[in-house]
C-alpha positions as CSV (number, residue, x, y, z in Angstrom):
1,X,-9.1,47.2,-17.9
2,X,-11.2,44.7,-15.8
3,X,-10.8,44.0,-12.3
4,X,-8.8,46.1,-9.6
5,X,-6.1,48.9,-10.7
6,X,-2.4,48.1,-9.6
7,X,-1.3,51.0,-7.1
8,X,1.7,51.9,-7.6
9,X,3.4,54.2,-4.4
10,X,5.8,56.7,-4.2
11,X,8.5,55.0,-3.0
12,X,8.4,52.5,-6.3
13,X,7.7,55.3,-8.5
14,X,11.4,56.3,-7.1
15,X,12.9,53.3,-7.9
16,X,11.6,53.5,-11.6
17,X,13.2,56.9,-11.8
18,X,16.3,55.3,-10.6
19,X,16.4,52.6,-13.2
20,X,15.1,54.6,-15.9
21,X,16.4,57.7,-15.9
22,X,20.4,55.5,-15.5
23,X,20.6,57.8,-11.9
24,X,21.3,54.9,-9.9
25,X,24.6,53.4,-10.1
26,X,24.4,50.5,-11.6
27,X,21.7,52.0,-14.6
28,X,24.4,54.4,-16.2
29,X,25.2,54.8,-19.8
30,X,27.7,53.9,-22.2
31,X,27.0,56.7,-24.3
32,X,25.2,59.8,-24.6
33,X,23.1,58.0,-27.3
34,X,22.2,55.7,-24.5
35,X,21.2,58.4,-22.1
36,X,18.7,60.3,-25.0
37,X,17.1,57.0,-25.6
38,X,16.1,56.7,-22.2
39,X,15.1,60.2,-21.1
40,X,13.7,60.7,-24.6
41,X,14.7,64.4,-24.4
42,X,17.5,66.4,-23.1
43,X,16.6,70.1,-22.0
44,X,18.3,72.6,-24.8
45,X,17.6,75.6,-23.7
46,X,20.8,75.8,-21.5
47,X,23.3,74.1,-23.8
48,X,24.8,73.2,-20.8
49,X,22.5,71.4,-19.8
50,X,22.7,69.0,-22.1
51,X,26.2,68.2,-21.1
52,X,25.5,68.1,-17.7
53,X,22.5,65.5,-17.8
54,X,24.5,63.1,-19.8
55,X,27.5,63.2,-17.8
56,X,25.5,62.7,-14.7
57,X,24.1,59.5,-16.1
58,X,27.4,57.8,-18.0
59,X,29.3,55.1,-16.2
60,X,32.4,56.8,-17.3
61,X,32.7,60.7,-17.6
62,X,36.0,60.9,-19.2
63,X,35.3,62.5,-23.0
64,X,32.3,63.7,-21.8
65,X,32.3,66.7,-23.6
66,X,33.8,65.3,-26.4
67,X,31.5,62.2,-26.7
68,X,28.0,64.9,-26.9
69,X,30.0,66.8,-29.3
70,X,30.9,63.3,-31.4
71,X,27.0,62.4,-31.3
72,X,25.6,66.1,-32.0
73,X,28.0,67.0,-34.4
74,X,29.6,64.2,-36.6
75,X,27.4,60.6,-36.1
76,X,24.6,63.6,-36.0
77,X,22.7,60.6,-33.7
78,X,21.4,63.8,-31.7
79,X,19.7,66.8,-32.6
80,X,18.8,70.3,-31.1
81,X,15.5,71.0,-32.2
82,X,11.9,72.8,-31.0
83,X,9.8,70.7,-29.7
84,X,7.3,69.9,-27.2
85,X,5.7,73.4,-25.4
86,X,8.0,75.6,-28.0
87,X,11.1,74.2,-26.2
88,X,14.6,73.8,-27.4
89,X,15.5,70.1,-26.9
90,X,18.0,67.3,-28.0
91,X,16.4,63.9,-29.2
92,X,17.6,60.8,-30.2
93,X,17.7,61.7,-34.2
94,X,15.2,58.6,-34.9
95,X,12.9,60.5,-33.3
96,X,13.1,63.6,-35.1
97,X,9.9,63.3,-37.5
98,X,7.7,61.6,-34.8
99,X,8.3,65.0,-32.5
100,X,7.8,67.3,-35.3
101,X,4.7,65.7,-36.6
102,X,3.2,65.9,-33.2
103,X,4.3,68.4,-31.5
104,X,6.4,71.3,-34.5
105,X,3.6,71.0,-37.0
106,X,0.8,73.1,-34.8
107,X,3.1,75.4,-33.4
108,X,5.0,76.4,-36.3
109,X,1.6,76.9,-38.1
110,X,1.0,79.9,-35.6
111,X,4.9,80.9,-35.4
112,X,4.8,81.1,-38.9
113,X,1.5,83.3,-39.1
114,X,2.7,86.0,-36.5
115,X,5.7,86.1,-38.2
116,X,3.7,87.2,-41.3
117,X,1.7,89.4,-39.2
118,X,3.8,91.3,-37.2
119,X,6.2,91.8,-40.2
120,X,3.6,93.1,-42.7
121,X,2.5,95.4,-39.8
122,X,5.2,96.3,-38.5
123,X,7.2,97.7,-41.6
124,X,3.6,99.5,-42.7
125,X,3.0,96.5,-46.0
126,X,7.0,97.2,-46.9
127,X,7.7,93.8,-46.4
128,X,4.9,91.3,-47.7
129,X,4.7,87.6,-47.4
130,X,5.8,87.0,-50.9
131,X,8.8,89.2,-50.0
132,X,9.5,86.8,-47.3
133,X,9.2,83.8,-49.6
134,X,11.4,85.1,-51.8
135,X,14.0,85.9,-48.6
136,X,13.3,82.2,-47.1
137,X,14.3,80.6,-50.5
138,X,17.5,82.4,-51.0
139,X,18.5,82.1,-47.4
140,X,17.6,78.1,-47.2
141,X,20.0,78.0,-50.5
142,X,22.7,79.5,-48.8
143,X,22.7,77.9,-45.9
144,X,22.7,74.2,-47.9
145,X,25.8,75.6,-50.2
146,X,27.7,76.7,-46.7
147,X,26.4,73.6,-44.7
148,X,26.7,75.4,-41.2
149,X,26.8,79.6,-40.8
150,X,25.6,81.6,-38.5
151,X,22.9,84.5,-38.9
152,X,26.0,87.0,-39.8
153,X,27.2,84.5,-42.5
154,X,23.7,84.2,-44.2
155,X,22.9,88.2,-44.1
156,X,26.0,88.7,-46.3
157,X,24.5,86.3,-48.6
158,X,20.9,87.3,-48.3
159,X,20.8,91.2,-47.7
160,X,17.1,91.4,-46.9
161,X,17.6,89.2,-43.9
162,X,18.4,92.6,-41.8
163,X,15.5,94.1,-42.5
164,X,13.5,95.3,-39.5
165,X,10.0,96.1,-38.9
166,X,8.7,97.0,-35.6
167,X,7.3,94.8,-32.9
168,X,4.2,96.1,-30.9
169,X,4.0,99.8,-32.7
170,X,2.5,101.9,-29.8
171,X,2.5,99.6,-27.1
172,X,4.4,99.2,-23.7
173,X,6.3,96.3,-25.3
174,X,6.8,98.0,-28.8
175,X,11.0,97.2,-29.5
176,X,12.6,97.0,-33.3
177,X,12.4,93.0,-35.0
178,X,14.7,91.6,-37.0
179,X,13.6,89.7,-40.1
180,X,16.6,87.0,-39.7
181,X,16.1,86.4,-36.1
182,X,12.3,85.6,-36.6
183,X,12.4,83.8,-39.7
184,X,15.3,81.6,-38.6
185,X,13.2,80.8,-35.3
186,X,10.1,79.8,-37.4
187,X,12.3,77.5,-39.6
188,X,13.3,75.3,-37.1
189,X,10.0,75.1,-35.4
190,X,9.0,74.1,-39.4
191,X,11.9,71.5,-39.3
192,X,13.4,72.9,-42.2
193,X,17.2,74.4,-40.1
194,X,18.9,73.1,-37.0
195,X,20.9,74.4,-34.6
196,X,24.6,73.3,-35.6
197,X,27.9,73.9,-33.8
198,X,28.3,76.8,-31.6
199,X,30.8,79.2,-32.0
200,X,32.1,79.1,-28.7
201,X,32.7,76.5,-26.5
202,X,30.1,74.0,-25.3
203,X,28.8,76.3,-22.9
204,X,28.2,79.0,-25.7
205,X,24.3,79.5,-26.2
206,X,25.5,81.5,-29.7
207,X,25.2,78.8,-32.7
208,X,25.4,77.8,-36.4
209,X,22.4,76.9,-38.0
210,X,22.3,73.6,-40.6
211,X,19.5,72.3,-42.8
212,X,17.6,69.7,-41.3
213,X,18.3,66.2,-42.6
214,X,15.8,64.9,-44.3
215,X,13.1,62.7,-42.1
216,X,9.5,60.8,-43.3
217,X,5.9,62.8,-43.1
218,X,4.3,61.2,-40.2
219,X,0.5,61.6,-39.3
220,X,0.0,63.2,-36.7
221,X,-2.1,61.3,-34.5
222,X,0.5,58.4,-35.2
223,X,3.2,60.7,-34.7
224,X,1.7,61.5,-31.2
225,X,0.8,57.9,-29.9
226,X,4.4,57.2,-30.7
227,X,5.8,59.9,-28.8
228,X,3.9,59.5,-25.9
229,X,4.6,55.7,-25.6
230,X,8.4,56.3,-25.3
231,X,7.7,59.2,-22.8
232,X,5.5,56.6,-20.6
233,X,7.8,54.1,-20.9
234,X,10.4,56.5,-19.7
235,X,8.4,58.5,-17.3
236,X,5.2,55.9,-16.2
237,X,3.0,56.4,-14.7
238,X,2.2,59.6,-15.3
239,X,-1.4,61.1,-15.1
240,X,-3.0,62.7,-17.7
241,X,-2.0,66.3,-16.3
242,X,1.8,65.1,-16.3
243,X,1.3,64.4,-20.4
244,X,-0.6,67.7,-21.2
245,X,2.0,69.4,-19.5
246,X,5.0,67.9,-21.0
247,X,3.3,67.7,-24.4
248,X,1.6,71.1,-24.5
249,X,-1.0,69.3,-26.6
250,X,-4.6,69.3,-25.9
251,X,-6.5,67.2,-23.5
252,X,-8.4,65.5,-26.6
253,X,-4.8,64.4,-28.0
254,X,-3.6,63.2,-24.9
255,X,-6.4,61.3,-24.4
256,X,-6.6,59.9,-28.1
257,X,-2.9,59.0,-27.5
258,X,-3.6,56.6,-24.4
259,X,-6.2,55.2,-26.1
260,X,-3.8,54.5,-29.1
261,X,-1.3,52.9,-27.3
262,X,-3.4,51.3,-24.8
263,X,-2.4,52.6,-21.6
264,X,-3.2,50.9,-18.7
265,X,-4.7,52.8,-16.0
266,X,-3.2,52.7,-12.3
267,X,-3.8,54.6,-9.1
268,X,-1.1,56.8,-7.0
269,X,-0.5,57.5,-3.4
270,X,-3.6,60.4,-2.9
271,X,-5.9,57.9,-5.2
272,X,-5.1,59.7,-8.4
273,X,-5.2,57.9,-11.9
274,X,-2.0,57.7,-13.8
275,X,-0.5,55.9,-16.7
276,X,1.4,52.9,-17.5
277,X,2.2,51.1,-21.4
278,X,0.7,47.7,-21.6
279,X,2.8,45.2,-19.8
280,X,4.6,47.5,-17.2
281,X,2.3,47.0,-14.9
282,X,4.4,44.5,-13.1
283,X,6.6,45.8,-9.5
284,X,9.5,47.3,-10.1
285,X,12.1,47.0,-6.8
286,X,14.4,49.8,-5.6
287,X,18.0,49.5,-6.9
288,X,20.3,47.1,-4.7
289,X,22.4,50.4,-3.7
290,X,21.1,54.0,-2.3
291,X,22.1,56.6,-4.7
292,X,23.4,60.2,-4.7
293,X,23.4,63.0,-7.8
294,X,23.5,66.3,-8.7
295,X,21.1,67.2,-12.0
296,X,21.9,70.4,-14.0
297,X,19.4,73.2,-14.1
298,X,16.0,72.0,-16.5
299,X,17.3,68.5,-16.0
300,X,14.3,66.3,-17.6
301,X,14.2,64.3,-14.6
302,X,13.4,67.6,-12.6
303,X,11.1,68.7,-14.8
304,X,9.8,65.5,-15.7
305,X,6.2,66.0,-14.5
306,X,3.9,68.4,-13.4
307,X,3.1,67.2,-10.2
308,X,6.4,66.3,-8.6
309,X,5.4,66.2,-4.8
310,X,6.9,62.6,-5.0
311,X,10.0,63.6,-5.7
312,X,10.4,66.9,-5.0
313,X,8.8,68.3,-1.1
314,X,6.8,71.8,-2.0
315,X,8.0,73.6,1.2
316,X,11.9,73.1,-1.3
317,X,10.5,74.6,-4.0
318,X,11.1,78.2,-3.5
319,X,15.0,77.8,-3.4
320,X,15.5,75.6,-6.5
321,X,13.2,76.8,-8.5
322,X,13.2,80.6,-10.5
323,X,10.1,82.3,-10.9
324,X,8.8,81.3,-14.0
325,X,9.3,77.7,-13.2
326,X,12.8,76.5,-14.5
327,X,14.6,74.4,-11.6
328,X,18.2,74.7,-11.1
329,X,21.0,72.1,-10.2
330,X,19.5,69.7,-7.4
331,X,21.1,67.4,-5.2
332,X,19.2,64.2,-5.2
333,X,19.2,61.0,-2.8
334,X,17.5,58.0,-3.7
335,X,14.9,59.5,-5.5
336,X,14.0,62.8,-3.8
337,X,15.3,66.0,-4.5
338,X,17.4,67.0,-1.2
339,X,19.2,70.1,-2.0
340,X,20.9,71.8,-4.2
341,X,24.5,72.8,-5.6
342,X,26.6,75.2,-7.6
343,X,30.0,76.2,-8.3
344,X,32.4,79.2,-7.0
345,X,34.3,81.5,-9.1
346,X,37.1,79.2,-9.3
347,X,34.8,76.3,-10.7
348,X,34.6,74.3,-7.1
349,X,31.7,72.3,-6.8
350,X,29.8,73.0,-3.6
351,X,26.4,71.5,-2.2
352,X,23.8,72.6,0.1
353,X,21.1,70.3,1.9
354,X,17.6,71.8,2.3
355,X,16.4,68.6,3.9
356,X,18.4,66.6,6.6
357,X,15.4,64.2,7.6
358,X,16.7,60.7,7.6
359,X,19.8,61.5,5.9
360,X,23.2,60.2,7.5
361,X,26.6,59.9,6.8
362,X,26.5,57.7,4.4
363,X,23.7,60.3,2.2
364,X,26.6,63.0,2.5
365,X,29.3,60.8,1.8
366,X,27.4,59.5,-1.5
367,X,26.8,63.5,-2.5
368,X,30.5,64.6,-1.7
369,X,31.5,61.4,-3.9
370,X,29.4,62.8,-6.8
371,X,30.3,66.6,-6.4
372,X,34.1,65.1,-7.1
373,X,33.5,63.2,-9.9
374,X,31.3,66.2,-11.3
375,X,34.4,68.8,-10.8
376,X,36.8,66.1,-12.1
377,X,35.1,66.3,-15.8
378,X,33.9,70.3,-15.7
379,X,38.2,70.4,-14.9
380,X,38.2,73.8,-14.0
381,X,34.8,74.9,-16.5
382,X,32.4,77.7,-15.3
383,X,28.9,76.6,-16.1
384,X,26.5,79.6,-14.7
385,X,22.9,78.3,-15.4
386,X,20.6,80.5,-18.2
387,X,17.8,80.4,-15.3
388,X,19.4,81.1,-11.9
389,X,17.7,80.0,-8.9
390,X,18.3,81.5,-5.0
391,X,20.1,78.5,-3.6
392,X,22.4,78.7,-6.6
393,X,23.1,81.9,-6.5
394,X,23.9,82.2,-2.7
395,X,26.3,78.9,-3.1
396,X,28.0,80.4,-6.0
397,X,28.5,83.5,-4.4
398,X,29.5,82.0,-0.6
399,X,33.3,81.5,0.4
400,X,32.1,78.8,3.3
401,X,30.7,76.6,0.5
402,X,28.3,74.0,2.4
């Protein structure tokens, strides 16, 4: 690119995360379908989560549940999946071959070669890899005559599924494996089974497997300049540390990627180099109204990016985040994190600020409005993040709430 780099500040960067991410008021969804598209993946780890991002971004929450449910389960217009860094995550189901060819096809090469190894180790050459072929065949055929089961369902078809070998023989971490629980794991890092209803309700983390619809064989350097010029236009700019990190890929790919799409370099407050898709490069200005909300533990606009002192002050860090890294629900004003919330025993909705600093009545006014409509649609639910957090745990455990 000739000629000076755009800069583009914090404060803008803000107001693309407003627009883009549907936070702001006036950029909410329709439709959950709406809300994937945008983000271009919704955190599955939690189930919950899932829920709880798209209902903090749709104009109208009513049938919330019911509406992610609709789209996961009957237009099947989402999908759980692995994806990027080994991760559980719903995607728009267009984009179901372009994240496995560039992101499932390297790691389920090496999921599906420990699985081999530990297995024909750990059972002492009992159970071999044409033993496991044999298994994987059968248990792929039951699951397509039964069209959803769950691991219990497909070991009374396929016996062998409950055999164990053990994991780590000798070592500190040595504990007993379950054939099923791997193989079914490497299958849907393979793209071959996804995760279908759950048995519970939508907060239940306990779920049916389905064979994966059918999708094209993408290449997979096509499949990765394609990925990462939805997550730009999502998430730009982004440096190239933000891209390895949400990609897990290598620094080679990432690079090949932006070369692919041609990226167009800009500069960020602290004169780092970051990322925009061609043509974005023009300002984009704050929404016309400040903005309140409270994002669900793993939101993808918490975890967006690597470096996240734009959004998210370091000194705030301790409280909202657990220690391996997952965040927990935050409370956000116009494009900073600013605190964080849970909810009681009862399922009340409470809020906490960890920064004050140029935040009036009308910040906490905003907040309160959005902790209301956020107990209006959970109606009563518990949802008790997978990852807890300290802030989240002292709110859900505090009678004095705020």
């Amino acid at each position: 690119m000739g000629g000076r780099q755009r800069h583009i500040g914090a404060a803008e960067r803000r107001a693309r995360l407003a627009l883009r991410q549907r936070l702001a008021a006036g950029a909410r969804a329709s439709a959950p379908e709406q809300v994937a598209g945008s983000l271009v993946a919704l955190h599955g780890t939690d189930p919950a989560t899932v829920y709880l991002a798209v209902g903090a971004r749709l104009a109208d929450t009513d049938g919330t549940v019911a509406e992610v449910e609709r789209a996961l389960y009957e237009d099947r217009t989402l999908v759980r999946m692995h994806g990027m860094r080994h991760t559980v995550f719903v995607f728009p189901t267009e984009l179901a071959a372009v994240v496995h060819a560039s992101t499932g096809l390297a790691i389920a090469a090496k999921a599906r070669a420990g699985l081999v190894k530990d297995m024909v180790t750990g059972s002492g050459g009992r159970l071999t890899e044409e033993w496991l072929a044999e298994v994987e065949a059968s248990a792929l055929a039951a699951l397509a005559r039964r069209g959803q089961a769950t691991v219990a369902e497909l070991t009374r078809d396929e016996p062998r599924l409950k055999e164990r070998f053990t994991y780590g023989a000798g070592k500190s971490y040595e504990s007993p494996h379950t054939v099923s629980s791997r193989l079914m794991r490497v299958l849907g890092v393979e793209g071959r089974v996804v995760r279908g209803r759950p048995l519970g309700a939508w907060t239940s983390s306990q779920f049916r497997w389905a064979v994966a619809p059918p999708h094209p064989e993408l290449p997979s350097g096509q499949a990765q300049s394609e990925l990462l010029r939805h997550w730009l236009t999502a998430c730009g700019p982004a440096t190239e540390a933000d891209l390895r990190w949400w990609t897990g890929w290598r620094v080679t790919d990432v690079r090949r990627a932006l070369t692919a799409v041609g990226a167009v370099p800009v500069t960020l407050d602290g004169g780092a180099t970051a990322y925009v898709t061609p043509g974005d490069e023009e300002p984009v200005e704050a929404p016309d109204e400040p903005w309140a909300a409270l994002l669900p533990g793993l939101d993808p606009t918490a975890m967006g990016w690597q470096e996240r002192d734009w959004y998210l002050a370091p000194e705030l860090r301790p409280a909202l985040f657990d220690r391996s890294g997952n965040v927990g629900p935050t409370v956000w004003w116009n494009g900073r994190v600013v605190g964080g919330w849970a909810q009681r025993p009862d399922g009340e909705v409470v809020w906490h600020l960890l920064e004050t600093a140029g935040l009036g009545r009308e910040a906490s006014a905003a907040i309160e409005t959005e902790a209301a409509r956020l107990g209006s649609w959970l109606a009563g639910t518990r949802v008790t993040p997978r990852f807890r957090t300290p802030l989240e745990k002292r709110l859900s455990s505090s009678p004095s709430g705020t």
